[in-house]
C-alpha positions as CSV (number, residue, x, y, z in Angstrom):
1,X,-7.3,-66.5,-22.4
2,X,-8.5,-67.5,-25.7
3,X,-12.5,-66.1,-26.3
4,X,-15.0,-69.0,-26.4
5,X,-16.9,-68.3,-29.8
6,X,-20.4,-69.0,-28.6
7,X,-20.2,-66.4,-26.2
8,X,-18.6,-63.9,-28.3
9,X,-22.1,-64.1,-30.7
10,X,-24.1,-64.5,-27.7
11,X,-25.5,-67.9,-28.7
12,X,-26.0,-71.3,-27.1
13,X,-23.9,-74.0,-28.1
14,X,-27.1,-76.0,-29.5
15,X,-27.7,-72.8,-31.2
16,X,-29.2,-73.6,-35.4
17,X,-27.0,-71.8,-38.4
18,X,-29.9,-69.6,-38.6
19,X,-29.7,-68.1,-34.9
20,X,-26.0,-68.1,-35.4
21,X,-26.2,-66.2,-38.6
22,X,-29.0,-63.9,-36.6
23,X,-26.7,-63.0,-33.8
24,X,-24.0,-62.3,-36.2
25,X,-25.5,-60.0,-38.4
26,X,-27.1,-58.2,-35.3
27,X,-23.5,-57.5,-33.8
28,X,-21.9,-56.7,-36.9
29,X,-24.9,-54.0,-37.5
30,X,-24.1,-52.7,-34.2
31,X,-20.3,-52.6,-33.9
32,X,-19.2,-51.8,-37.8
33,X,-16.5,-48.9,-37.7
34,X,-18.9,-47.1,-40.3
35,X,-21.2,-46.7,-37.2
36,X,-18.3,-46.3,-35.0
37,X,-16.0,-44.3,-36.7
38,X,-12.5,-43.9,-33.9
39,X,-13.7,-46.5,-31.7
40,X,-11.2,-49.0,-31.4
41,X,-12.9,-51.1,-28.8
42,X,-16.0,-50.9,-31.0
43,X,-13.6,-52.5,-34.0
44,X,-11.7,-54.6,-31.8
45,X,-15.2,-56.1,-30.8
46,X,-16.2,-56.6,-35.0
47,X,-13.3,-58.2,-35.3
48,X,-13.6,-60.9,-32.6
49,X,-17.4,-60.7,-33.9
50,X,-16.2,-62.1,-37.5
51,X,-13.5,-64.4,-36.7
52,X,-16.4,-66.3,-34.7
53,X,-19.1,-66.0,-37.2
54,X,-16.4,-67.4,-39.5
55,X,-16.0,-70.4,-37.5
56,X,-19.5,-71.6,-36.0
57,X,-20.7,-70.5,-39.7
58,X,-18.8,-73.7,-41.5
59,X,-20.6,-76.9,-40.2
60,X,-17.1,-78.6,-40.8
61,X,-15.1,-76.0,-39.0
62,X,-17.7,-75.8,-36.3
63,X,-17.3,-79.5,-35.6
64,X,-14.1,-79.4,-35.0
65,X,-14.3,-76.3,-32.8
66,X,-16.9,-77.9,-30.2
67,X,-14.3,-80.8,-29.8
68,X,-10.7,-79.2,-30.0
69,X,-11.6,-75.7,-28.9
70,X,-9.3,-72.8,-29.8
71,X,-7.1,-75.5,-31.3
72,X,-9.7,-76.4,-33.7
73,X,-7.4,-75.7,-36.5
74,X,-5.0,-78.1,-35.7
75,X,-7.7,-81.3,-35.1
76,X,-6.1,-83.0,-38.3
77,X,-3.0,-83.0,-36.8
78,X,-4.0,-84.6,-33.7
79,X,-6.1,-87.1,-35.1
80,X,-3.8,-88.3,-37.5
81,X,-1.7,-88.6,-34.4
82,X,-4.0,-90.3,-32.5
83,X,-4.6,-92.8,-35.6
84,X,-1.0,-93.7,-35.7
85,X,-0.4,-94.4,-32.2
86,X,-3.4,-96.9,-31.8
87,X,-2.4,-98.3,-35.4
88,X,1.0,-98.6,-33.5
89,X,0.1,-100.5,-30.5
90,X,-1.9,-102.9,-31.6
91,X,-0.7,-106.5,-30.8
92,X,2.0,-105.1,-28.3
93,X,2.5,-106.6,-25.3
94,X,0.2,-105.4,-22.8
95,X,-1.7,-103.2,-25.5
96,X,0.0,-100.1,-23.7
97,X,2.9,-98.7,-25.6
98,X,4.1,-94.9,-25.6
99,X,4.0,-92.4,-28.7
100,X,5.0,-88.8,-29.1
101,X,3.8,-86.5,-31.5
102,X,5.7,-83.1,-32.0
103,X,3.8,-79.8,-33.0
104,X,6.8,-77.8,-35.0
105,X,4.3,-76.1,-37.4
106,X,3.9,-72.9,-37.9
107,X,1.2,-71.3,-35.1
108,X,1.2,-75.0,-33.7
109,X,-0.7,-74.9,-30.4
110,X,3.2,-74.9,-28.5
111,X,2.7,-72.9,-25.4
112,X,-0.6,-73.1,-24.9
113,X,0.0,-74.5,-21.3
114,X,0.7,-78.0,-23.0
115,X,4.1,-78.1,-23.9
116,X,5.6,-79.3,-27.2
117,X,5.0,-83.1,-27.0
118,X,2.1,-85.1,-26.5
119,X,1.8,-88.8,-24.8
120,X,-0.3,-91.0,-27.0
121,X,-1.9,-94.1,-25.3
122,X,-3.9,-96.7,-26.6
123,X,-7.2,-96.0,-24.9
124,X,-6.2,-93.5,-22.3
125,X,-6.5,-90.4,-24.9
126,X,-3.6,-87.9,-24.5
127,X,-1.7,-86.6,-21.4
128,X,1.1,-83.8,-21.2
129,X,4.5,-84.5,-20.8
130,X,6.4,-81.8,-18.6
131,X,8.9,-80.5,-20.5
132,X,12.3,-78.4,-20.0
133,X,11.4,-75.0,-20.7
134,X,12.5,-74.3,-24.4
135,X,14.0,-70.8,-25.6
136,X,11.0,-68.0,-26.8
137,X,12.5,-65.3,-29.1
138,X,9.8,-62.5,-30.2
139,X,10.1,-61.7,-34.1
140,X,8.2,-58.6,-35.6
141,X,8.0,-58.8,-39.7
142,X,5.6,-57.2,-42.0
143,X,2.5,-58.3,-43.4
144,X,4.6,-58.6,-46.9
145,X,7.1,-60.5,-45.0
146,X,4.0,-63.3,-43.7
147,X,3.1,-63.1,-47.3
148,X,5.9,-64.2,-49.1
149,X,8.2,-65.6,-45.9
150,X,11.2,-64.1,-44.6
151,X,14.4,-65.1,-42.9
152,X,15.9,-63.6,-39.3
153,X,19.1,-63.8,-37.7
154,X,19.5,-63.0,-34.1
155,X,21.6,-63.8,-31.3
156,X,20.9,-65.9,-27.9
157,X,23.0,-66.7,-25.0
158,X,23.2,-69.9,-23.1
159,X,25.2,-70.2,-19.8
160,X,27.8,-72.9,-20.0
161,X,30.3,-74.3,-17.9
162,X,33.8,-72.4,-17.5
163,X,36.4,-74.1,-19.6
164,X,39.3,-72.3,-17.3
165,X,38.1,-73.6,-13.7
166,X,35.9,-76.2,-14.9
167,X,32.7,-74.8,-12.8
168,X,34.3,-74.7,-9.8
169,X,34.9,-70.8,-9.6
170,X,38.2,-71.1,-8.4
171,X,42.0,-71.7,-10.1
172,X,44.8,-72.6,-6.9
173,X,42.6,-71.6,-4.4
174,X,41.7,-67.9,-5.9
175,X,38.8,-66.8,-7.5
176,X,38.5,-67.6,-11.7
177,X,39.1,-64.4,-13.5
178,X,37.4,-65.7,-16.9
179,X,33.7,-66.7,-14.5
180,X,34.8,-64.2,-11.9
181,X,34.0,-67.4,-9.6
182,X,30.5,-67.8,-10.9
183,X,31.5,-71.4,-12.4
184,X,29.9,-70.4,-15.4
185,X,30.1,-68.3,-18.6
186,X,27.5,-67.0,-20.9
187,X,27.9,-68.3,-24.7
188,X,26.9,-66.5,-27.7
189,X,25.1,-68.4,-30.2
190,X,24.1,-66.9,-33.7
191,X,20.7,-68.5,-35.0
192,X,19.3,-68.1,-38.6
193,X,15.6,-68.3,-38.7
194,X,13.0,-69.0,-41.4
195,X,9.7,-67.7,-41.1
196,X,7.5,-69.3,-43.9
197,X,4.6,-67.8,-45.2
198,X,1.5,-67.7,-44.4
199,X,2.3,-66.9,-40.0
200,X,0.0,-65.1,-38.1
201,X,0.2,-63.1,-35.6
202,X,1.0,-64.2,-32.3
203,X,2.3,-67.4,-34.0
204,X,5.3,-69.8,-33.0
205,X,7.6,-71.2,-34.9
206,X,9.9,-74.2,-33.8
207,X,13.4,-74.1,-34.2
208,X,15.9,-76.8,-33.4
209,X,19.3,-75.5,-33.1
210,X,21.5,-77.9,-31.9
211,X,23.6,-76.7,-29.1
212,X,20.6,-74.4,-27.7
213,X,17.5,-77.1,-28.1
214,X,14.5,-76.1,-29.2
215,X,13.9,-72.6,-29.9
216,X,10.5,-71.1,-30.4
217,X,10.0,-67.8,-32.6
218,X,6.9,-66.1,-31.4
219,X,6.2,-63.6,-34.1
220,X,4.0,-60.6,-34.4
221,X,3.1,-59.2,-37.5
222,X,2.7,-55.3,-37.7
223,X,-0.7,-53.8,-39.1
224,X,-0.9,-52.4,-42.5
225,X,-2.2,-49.4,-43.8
226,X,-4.0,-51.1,-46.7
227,X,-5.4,-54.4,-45.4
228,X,-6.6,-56.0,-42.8
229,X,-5.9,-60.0,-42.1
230,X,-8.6,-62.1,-40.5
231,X,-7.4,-65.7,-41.0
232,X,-5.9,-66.2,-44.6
233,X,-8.3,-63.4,-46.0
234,X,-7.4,-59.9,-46.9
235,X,-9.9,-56.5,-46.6
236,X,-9.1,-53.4,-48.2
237,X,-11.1,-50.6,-50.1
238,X,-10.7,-49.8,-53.7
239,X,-11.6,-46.5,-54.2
240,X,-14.4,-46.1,-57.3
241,X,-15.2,-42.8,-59.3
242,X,-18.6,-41.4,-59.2
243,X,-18.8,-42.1,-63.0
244,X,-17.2,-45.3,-62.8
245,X,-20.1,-46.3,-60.2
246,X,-22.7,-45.2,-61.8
247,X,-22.1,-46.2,-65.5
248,X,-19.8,-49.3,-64.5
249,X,-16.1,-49.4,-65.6
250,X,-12.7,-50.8,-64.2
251,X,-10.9,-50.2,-61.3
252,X,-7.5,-51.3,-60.2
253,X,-7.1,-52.9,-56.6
254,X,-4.0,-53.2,-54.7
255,X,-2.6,-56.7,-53.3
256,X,0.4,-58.0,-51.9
257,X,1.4,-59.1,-55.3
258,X,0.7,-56.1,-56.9
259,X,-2.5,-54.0,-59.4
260,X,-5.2,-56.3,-60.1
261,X,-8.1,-54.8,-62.5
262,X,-11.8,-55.1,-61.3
263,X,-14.6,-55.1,-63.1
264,X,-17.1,-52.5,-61.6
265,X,-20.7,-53.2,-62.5
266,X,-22.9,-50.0,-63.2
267,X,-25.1,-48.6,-60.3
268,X,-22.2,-50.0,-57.8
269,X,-23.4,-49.0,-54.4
270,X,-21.1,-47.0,-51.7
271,X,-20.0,-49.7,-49.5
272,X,-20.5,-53.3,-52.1
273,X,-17.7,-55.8,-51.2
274,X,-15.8,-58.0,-53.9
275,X,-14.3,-60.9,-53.3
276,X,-11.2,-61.7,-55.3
277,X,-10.6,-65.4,-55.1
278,X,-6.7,-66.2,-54.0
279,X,-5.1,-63.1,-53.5
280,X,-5.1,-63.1,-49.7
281,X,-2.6,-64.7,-47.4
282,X,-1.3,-68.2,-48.1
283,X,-2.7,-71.0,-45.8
284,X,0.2,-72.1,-43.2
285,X,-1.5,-75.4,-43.0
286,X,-2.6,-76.5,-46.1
287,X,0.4,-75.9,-49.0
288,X,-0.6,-74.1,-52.5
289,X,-4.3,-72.7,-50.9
290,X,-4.4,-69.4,-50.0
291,X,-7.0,-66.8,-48.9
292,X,-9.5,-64.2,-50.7
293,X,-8.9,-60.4,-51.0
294,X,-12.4,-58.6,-50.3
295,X,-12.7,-55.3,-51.5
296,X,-14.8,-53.1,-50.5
297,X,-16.1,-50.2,-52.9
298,X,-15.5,-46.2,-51.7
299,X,-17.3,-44.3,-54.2
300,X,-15.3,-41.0,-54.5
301,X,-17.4,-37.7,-55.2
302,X,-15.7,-35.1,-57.4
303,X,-14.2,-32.5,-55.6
304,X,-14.8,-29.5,-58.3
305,X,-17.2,-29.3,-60.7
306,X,-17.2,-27.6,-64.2
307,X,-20.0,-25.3,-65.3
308,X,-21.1,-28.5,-67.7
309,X,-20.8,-30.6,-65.3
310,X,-22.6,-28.9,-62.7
311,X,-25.4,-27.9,-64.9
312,X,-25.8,-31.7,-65.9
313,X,-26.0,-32.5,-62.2
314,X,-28.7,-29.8,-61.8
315,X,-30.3,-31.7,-65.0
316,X,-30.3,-35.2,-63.0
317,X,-31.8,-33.3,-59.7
318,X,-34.4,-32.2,-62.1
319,X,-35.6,-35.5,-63.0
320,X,-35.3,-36.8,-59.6
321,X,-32.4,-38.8,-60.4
């Protein structure tokens, strides 16, 4: 069951920005993995914490969150389908005529207890249409492969009609050796898949493959050992020299594409985030836009020191430094 955003900050839903941007920061105090260093409940919480915070904290996003719920991110798509069906009906006969809308983007709201297509009437809203169950096929790629968009090819079976005894199960009067007098025989079908970029995980993407109908590609994307996705952003550490923090410098910052150089300011505190506009994960839903890379600094302490150096340091101590 999706988690209602409200109560995962512990806010009402009348609550201002300013008791939503309370609540958040109070959490994300309390449930940081710096404080809770091998708690994974503690970081699965800060995660559900920021992918909230990141919601109810855009007036735009919220909006569309109180009305659509979970599927706020699809309300575009809705309401340009609800704009078409009443542009649609008007002047028909009776002023009641039937649309359907399909959801076949990626991490469309498809099996969300709705079904696929959607009944548009003039005035009466939206109801669902039961539909025959479709095909679900679970597809693991990397977070490189969401990145850039990948391609799978995988086999399904469907159960068809014996060609030798025509269903029946039987050939003059004794059982069908192909069906074994089932009537029916399972049929191999090869599917090529593309996954475009920008899926997330636990998204579904729609497939229409002839023969089999619609097939629907739930994928799961594997962590990574260097970033972690919320929405279209990226969050990784760069790791910062002592030297390099304190007198200011470059340092270089893995992405999905490859070394980036960043400008370190001087006196750069343990812990300071960056944000490096564009370099996260492109948008499924909105072509060309993609997400920001935040990086947050890990100031590295030398691990030997040379007579100079340590004499220097004892220098600094000196001064109160």
């Amino acid at each position: 069951m999706a988690k209602d955003y409200y109560e995962t900050l512990g806010v009402s839903r009348t609550a201002d920005q300013k008791q939503i941007r309370q609540a958040y920061r109070r959490l994300a105090r309390k449930l940081h993995p710096d404080v809770n260093p091998g708690d994974k409940s503690a970081e699965a919480r800060f995660k559900e914490v920021n992918a909230a915070y990141e919601v109810l904290s855009d007036s735009g996003k919220r909006k569309k969150y109180d009305r659509y719920g979970d599927r706020w991110e699809y309300a575009d798509q809705f309401e340009a389908a609800q704009r078409q069906a009443r542009g649609r009906a008007r002047g028909r006969p009776g002023g009641r005529e039937e649309f359907t809308f399909e959801f076949s983007d990626v991490d469309s709201p498809l099996g969300q207890g709705l079904g696929s297509i959607f009944d548009l009437f003039r005035g009466g809203g939206r109801r669902a249409r039961p539909q025959p169950r479709a095909t679900e096929a679970p597809v693991e790629i990397t977070l490189e492969e969401a990145y850039n968009g990948t391609a799978r090819v995988f086999e399904l079976t469907s159960q068809e009609r014996c060609p030798t005894c025509g269903g029946s199960g039987e050939v003059a009067g004794v059982a069908c050796h192909v069906c074994q007098g089932q009537g029916v025989v399972m049929k191999p079908h090869r599917i090529e898949a593309q996954v475009p970029a920008g899926v997330r995980d636990g998204g579904r993407v729609h497939i229409r493959s002839g023969e089999m109908g619609d097939i629907y590609l739930k994928v799961s994307v594997r962590p990574h050992g260097r970033f972690e996705r919320r929405g279209d952003d990226l969050y990784t550490e760069v790791t910062v020299p002592l030297t390099v923090a304190v007198l200011g410098g470059e340092a270089r910052v893995k992405t999905l594409k490859g070394e980036v150089a960043l400008t370190i300011p001087r006196l750069t505190q343990n812990g300071k985030t960056f944000r490096l506009g564009g370099l996260g994960m492109p948008s499924a839903n909105s072509t060309g836009k993609k997400g920001n890379l935040f990086a947050r600094a890990k100031v590295v302490l030398p691990e030997k020191l040379s007579a100079k150096e340590e004499k220097l340091f004892e220098e600094l101590k000196a001064l109160g430094a």
